[in-house]
C-alpha positions, 0 to 999 in steps of 0.5 A, spaced: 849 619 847 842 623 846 836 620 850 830 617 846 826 616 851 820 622 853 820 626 859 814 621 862 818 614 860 824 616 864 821 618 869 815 614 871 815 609 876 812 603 873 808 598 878 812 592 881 808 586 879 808 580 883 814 575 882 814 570 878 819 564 880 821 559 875 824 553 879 821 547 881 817 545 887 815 553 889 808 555 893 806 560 889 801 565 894 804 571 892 799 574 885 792 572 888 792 567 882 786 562 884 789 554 886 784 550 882 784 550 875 779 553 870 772 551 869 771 544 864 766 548 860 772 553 860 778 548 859 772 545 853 772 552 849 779 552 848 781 545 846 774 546 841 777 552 839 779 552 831 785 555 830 785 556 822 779 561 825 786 566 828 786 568 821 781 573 822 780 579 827 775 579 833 769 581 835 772 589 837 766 588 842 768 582 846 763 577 843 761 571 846 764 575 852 759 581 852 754 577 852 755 573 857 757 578 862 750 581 859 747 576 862 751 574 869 750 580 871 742 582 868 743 586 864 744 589 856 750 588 852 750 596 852 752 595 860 758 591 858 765 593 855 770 588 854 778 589 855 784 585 855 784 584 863 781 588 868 788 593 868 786 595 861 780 596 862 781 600 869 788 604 865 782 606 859 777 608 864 783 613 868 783 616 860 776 617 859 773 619 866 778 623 870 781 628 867 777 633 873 782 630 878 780 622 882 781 620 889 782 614 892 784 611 899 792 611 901 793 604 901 790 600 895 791 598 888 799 600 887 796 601 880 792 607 881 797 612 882 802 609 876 795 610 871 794 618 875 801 619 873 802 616 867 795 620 864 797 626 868 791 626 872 791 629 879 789 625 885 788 626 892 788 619 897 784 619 903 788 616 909 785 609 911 782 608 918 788 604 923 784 598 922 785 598 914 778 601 914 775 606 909 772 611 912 766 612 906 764 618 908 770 622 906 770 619 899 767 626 896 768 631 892 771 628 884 772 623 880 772 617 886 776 609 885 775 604 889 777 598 890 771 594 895 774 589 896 780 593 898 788 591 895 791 589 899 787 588 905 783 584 903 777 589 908 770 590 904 765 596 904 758 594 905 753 596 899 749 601 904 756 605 902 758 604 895 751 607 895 752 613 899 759 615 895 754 614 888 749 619 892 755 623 895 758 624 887 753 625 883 756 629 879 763 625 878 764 617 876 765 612 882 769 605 880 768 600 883 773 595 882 770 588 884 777 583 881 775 580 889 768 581 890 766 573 888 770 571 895 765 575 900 763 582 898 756 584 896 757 587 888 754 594 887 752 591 879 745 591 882 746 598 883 748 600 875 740 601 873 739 606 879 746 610 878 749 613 872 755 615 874 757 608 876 762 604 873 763 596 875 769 593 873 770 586 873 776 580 872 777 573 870 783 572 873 781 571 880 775 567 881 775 565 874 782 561 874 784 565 868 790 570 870 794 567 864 787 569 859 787 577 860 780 577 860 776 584 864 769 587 863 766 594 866 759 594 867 756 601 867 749 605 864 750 606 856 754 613 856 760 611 860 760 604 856 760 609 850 766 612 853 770 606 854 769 605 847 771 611 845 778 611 847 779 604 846 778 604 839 782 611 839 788 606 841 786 599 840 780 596 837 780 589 837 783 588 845 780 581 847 783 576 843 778 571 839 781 565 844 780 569 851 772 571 848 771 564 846 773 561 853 772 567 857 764 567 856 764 559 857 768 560 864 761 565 865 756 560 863 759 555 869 757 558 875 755 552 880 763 550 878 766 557 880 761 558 886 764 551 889 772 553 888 771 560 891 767 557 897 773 552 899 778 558 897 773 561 903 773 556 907 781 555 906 782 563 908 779 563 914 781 556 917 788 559 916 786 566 919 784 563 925 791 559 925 795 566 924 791 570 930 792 564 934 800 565 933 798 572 935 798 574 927 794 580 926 789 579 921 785 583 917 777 581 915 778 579 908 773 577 903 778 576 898 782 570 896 788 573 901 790 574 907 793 580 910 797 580 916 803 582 920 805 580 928 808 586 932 816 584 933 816 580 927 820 584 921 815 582 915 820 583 909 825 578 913 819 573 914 818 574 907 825 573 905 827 566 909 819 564 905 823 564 899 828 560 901 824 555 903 820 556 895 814 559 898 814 566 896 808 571 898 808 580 897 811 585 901 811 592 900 816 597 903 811 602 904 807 606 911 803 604 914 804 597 911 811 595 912 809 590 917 805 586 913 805 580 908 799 579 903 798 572 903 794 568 896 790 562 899 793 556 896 791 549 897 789 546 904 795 542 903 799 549 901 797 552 907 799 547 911 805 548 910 806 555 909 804 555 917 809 551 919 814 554 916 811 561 919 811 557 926 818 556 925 820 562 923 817 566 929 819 560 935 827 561 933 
């Protein structure tokens, strides 16, 4: 039987996403999805939503949404670029920017090698410190993406050295992919009015409780929203549904509400983080909505597996470096509770 498939579907090896069990009673703390629902004003905007208006196509630009990132974040609508989903908007900005080569740490977003692949980019990893640590300083020489805060562990960089990698590369597109920065990092959007060549790119899905939306924006200088634009109409032109435009920029609109879940989501993570070390757990400082830990003698996929049986399912990756570590979503206080009773359990057999 003849294969239909190109060279580079048969042989690409896709991203895993994280597991998305069915059953009933499951804790879910495995794809950083936020614990809280969606803001009202969000939740508002969808059910005065006028579906007799699907008839018609979108706004191609993103709406009510570019307008609302445009003014969160200060800046023109010519800043904004908008997308279905952060991923998308980071798979178009690997199209549009990189095709000099990219480098990025060894231990991050596990999407970023499958996009290099997929576009026949080449790219180069910077080995992280042994603390999981980036060192800045080494983030030189072509096209640079970083995730700040870092995936999966959760460690962020200063603004003071984003900066210094926008002046080490002036010549080459640095993204900063921020889909954590609500949870505790500094965002470098302050920074887009100073540096051409950056690129700022954000999500809904997180801080916003909109995963099941897909909704995403970059922020950057008019010429590389240009770009993105560019190669998004040479695939897609109307992206973002109407739907995700008209509840996206009410979530944007609601920041006091989102300002409070994303400090009880704080405030859960670090009472958890406390109570982990305290089983000698080593953790990792995280500004995002996880936690990343791994205790010496325990085998962290054999903890995963017997989570999942008591239905609470966490990630792990088989990969160096970070084989003894789970990735943690911050759930619930109550959620949290539970899970560290069953960690206790686990490791006291």
């Amino acid at each position: 039987m003849p294969c239909f498939l190109s060279k580079k579907a048969s042989k690409i090896k896709p991203y895993a996403a994280g597991a998305q069990p069915s059953q009933d009673g499951v804790i879910k703390l495995n794809t950083n999805e936020n614990p809280y629902p969606p803001s009202p004003k969000a939740i508002e905007a969808y059910k005065n939503f006028r579906p007799e208006s699907l008839r018609l196509y979108p706004r191609p630009d993103g709406g009510e949404l570019k307008k609302a990132a445009a003014a969160l974040y200060g800046l023109r609508e010519d800043n904004v670029f908008c997308g279905n989903g952060s991923d998308e908007v980071l798979a178009l900005s690997f199209y549009a920017f990189f095709d000099g080569g990219i480098m990025f740490p060894d231990v991050t977003y596990s999407f970023y090698p499958v996009w290099a692949e997929l576009f026949g980019i080449s790219y180069k990893t910077l080995p992280v410190n042994d603390d999981f640590t980036i060192p800045a300083d080494k983030l030189t020489g072509r096209g640079i993406v970083l995730a700040n805060p870092n995936a999966p562990t959760g460690i962020a960089l200063d603004l003071c050295e984003i900066e210094s990698i926008l002046k080490r590369n002036k010549d080459h597109v640095v993204l900063i992919d921020e889909a954590y920065s609500f949870f505790g990092a500094q965002s470098a959007a302050p920074l887009i009015e100073k540096y051409p060549n950056l690129l700022v790119v954000c999500t809904l899905s997180k801080a916003y409780s909109l995963a099941g939306l897909r909704a995403g924006f970059a922020l950057g200088q008019p010429r590389l929203i240009e770009g993105l634009e560019n190669v998004k109409d040479s695939f897609n032109s109307y992206p973002l549904d109407a739907v995700a435009q008209a509840v996206g920029s009410a979530a944007l609109s609601d920041t006091a509400y989102y300002e409070e879940i994303a400090k009880k989501i704080t405030a859960t993570r670090d009472k958890t983080i406390k109570r982990l070390r305290e089983m000698g757990f080593s953790v990792t400082d995280s500004k995002t909505n996880f936690i990343f830990a791994g205790k010496k003698g325990v085998d962290a996929a054999d903890l995963k597996n017997f989570l999942e049986k008591n239905k609470i399912f966490v990630r792990h990756w088989d990969a160096p470096r970070i084989s003894g570590y789970l990735r943690i979503s911050v759930g619930t206080d109550e959620q949290m509770e539970i899970l560290l009773s069953r960690i206790k359990e686990y490791i006291s057999r």
